[in-house]
C-alpha positions in Angstrom: -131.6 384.3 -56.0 -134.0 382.1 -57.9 -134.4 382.6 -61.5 -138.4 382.8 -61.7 -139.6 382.5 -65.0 -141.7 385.8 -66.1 -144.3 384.4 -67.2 -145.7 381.2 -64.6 -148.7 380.4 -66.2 -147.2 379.8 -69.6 -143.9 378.1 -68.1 -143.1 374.9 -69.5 -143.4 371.5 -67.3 -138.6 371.7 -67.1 -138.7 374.9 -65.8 -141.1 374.4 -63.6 -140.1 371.2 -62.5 -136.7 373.0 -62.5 -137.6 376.1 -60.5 -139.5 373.8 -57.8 -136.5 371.4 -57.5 -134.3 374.5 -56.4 -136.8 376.0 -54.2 -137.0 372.4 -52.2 -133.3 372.5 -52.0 -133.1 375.6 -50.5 -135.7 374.8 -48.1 -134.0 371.7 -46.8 -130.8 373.6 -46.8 -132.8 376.6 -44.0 -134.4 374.1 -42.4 -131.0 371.9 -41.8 -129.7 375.6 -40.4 -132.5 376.5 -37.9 -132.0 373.0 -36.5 -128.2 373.1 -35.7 -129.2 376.6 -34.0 -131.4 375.6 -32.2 -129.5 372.6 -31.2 -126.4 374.8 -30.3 -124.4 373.8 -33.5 -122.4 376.0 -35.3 -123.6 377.0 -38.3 -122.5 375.9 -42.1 -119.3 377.3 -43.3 -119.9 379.9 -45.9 -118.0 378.0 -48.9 -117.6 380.0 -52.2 -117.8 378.2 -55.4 -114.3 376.9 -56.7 -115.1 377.8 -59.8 -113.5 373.9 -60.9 -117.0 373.4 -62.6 -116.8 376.2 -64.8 -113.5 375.5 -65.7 -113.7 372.0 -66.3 -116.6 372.7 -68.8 -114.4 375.4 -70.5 -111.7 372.5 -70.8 -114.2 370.2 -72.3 -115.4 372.2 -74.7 -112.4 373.5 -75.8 -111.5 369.3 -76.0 -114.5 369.2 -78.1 -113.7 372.3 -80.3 -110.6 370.8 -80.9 -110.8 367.2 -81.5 -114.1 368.6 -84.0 -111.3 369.9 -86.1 -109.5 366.8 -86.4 -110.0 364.9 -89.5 -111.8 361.9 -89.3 -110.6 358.3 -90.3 -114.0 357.2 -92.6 -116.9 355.6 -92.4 -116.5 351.6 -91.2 -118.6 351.0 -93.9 -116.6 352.1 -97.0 -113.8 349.4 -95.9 -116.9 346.4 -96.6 -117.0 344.3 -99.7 -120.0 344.2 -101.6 -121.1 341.3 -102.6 -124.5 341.7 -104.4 -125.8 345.5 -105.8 -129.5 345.8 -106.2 -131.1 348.0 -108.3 -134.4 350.1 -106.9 -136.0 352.8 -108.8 -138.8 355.2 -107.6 -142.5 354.4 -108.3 -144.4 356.5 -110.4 -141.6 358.7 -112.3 -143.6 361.5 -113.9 -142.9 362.2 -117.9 -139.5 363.8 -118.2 -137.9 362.5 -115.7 -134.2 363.0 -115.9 -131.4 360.2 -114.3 -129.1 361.5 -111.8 -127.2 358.5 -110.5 -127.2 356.4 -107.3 -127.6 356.9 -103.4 -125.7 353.7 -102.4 -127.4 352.4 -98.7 -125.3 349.8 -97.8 -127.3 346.9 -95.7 -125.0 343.7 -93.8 -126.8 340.6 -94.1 -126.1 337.0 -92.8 -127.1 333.8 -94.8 -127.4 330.9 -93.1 -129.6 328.1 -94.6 -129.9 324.4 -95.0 -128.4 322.9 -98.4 -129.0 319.3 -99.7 -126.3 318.4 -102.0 -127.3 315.0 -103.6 -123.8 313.1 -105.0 -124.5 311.4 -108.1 -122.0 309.0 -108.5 -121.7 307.3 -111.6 -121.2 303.5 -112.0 -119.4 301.8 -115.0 -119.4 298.0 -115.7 -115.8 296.8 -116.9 -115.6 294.6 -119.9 -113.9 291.9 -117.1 -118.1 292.2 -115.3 -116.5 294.2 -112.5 -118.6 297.4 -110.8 -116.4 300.9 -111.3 -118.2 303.5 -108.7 -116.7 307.1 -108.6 -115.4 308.3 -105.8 -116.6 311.0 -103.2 -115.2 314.1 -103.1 -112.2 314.3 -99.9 -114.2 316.4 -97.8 -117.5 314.4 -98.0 -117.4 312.0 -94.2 -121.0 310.7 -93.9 -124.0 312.3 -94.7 -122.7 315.6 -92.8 -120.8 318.5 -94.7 -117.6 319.8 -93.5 -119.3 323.2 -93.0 -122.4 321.7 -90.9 -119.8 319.9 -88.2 -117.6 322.6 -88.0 -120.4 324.8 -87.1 -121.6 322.1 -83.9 -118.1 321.9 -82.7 -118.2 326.2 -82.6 -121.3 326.1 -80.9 -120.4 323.1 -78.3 -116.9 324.3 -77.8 -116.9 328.2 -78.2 -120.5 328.5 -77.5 -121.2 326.7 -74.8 -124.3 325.1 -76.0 -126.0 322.2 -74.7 -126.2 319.5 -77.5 -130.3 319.8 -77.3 -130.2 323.3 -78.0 -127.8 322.8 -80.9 -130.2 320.0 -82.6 -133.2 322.5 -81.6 -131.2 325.6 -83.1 -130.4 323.0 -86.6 -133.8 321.8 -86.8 -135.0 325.3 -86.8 -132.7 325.8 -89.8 -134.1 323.1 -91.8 -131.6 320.6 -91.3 -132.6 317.1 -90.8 -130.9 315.9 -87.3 -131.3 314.6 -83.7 -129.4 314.7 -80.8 -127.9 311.2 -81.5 -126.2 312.2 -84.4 -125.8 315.9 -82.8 -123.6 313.6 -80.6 -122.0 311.3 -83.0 -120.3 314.0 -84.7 -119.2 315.6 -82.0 -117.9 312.2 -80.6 -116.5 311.4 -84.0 -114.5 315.0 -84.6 -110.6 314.4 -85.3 -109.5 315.7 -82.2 -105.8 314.4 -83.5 -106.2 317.3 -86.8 -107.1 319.7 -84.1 -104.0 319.1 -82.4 -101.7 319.0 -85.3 -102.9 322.1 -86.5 -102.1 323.5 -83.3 -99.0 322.1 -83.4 -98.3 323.6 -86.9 -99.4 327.0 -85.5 -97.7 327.2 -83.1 -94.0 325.7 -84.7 -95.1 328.3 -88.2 -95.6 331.1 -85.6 -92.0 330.3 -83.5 -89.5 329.9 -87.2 -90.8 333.2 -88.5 -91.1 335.3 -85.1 -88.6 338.1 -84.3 -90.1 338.4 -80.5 -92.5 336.3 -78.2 -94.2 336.7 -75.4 -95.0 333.5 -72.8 -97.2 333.7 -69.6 -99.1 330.7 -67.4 -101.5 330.4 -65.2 -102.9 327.6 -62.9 -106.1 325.5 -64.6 -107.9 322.4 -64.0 -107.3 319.7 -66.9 -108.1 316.0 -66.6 -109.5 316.2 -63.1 -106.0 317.3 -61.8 -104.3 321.1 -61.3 -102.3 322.0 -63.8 -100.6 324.9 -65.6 -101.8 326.7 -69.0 -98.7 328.4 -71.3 -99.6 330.7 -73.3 -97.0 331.8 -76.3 -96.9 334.3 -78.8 -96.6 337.3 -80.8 -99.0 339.6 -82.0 -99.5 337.3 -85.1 -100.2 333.9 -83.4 -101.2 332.7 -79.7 -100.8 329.1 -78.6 -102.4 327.8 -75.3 -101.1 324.6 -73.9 -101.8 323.0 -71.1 -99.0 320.5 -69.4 -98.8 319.8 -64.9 -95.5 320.9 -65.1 -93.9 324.3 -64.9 -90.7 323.4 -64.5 -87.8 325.0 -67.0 -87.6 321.4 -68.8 -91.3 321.5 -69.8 -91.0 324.9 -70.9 -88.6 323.7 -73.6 -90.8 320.7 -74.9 -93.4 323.0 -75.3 -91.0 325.4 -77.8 -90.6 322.1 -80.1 -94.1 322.6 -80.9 -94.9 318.4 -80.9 -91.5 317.5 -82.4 -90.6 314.6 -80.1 -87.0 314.0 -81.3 -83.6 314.8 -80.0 -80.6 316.2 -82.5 -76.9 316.7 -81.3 -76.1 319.9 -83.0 -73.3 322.1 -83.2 -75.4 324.7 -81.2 -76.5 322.1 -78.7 -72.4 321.6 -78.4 -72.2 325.1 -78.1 -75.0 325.4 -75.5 -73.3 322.7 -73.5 -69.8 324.7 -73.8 -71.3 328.3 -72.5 -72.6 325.9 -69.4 -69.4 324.5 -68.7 -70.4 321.3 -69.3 -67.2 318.9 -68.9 -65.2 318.4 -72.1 -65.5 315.0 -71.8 -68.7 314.6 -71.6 -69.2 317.0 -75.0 -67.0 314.9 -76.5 -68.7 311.9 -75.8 -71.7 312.5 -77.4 -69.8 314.5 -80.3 -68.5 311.1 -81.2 -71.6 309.3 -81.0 -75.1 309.4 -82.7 -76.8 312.5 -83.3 -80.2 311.7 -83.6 -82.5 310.4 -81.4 -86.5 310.0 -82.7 -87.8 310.0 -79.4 -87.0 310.8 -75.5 -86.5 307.2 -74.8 -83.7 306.5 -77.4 -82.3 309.5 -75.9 -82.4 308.3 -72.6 -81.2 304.6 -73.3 -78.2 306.5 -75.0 -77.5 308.5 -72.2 -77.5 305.4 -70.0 -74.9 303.6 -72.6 -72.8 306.2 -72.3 -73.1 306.6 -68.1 -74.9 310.0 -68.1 -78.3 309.0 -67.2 -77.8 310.0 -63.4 -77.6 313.7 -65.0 -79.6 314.1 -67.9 -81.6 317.4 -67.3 -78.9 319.6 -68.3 -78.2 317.4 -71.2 -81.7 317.1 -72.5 -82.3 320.9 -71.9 -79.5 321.9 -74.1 -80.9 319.5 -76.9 -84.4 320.5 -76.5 -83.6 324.2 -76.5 -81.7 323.8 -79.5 -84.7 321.7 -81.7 -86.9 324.0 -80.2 -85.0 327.0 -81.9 -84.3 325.2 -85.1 -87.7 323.6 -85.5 -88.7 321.0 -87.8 -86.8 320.3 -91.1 
């Protein structure tokens, strides 16, 4: 049966709408019937209602009843720092009016704005006639604040923006730039203090780890295929990028940029639990134990007749600075 509302005339436009809907379905539903008779076709099963609908909706609000009676964590905004109160207070207070305290409306709010900081450095004459001229802050490198290029290199690097659109986006903000110098400072960026605070990171991140976790992938560096590491914990990632994935390069990525080679009493050890021969732990037990670079390590290896071996030599050094880190 159709539920047909009493009263048609003063029916709202949904249950209309509603009540047409279902009529329309029920018509295509007697008309898809005669057809198959009349076609010879058996007609539609007579399928009861699983009742899965009802009960799913008893689930879900039983879910809902329950998880309403859970008590909630806060509001996101009670865990912000405020940074500037401002005062309001209601126009036209009538005579008598008593104070009752504060509704707090909490409103985020991003400042971003073009500052000209003029440097005026003072200059002294010496009693010998020469020119004294006090120095610029450490920070200051040309006419650009630290600040300004570090925000070009985020919206180059991490926001993939074209260099017009960030001298477009900066002019728009009041600085005074074009896409020469947009490029300059890009071009001039310390890509070497980029690196080394990598580095730092990442050799920080592996001396004070209890666990880490290391993955690669294929990627396309320098024109050529290649393999991205990535290491960490849930403190620190480090992505590096060699074209090697062999065991070897795994460990000169653990040394974090260290690029020398110490003969240790773990590295002894390391070379013992590989049953390396005696002789040759003794060997390099008698010689020098540090190396600054792979190349002393190699020419050492050579003096001593091992260079047609090395790998296993210069993995059980490596792993052993990679563990130890830097001093």
């Amino acid at each position: 049966m159709v539920d047909v509302p009493p009263d048609l005339d003063n029916a709202s436009h949904e249950d209309l709408k509603e009540l047409v809907q279902t009529l329309l379905e029920r018509v295509n539903a007697a008309l898809r019937d005669e057809n198959a008779r009349l076609k010879g076709k058996p007609p539609r099963p007579d399928v009861k209602p699983s009742g899965m609908a009802e009960k799913a909706q008893s689930r879900g609000a039983s879910k809902a009843k329950a998880k309403s009676k859970k008590p909630g964590r806060g509001s996101k905004r009670s865990r912000l720092r405020i940074d500037e109160d401002r005062h309001l207070q209601p126009a036209d207070l009538p005579n008598g009016s008593r104070f009752k305290g504060y509704q707090d409306h909490l409103v985020q709010e991003l400042v971003i704005r073009a500052r000209t900081v003029r440097y005026r450095r003072e200059r002294w004459l010496t009693p010998n006639g020469r020119t004294v001229t006090a120095e610029l802050p450490g920070h200051v490198q040309g006419h650009y604040g630290g600040d300004l290029r570090r925000l070009i290199v985020t919206l180059y690097h991490r926001g993939q923006m074209t260099i017009p659109r960030i001298t477009t986006q900066l002019r728009d903000l009041g600085v005074d730039i074009d896409r020469r110098q947009v490029r300059r400072l890009l071009d001039d960026t310390d890509a070497e203090a980029f690196l080394t605070e990598a580095q730092d990171v990442l050799h920080a991140g592996l001396a004070t780890a209890a666990w880490v976790s290391v993955d690669d992938t294929g990627a396309r560096h320098q024109a050529r295929n290649g393999y991205c590491t990535q290491i960490g914990d849930d403190r620190f990632t480090a992505f590096l990028t060699r074209f090697s994935k062999s065991r070897q390069n795994f460990l000169e990525l653990l040394r974090a940029g260290h690029t020398d080679y110490v003969v240790n009493a773990e590295a002894l050890a390391y070379m013992r639990g590989r049953n390396l021969s005696q002789a040759v732990i003794d060997q390099l037990a008698e010689g020098p134990t540090y190396f600054p670079d792979a190349a002393s390590w190699q020419a050492h290896l050579s003096a001593l007749g091992l260079d047609q071996a090395p790998c296993s030599l210069t993995r059980s050094v490596s792993r052993q600075r990679g563990r130890s880190g830097a001093r």
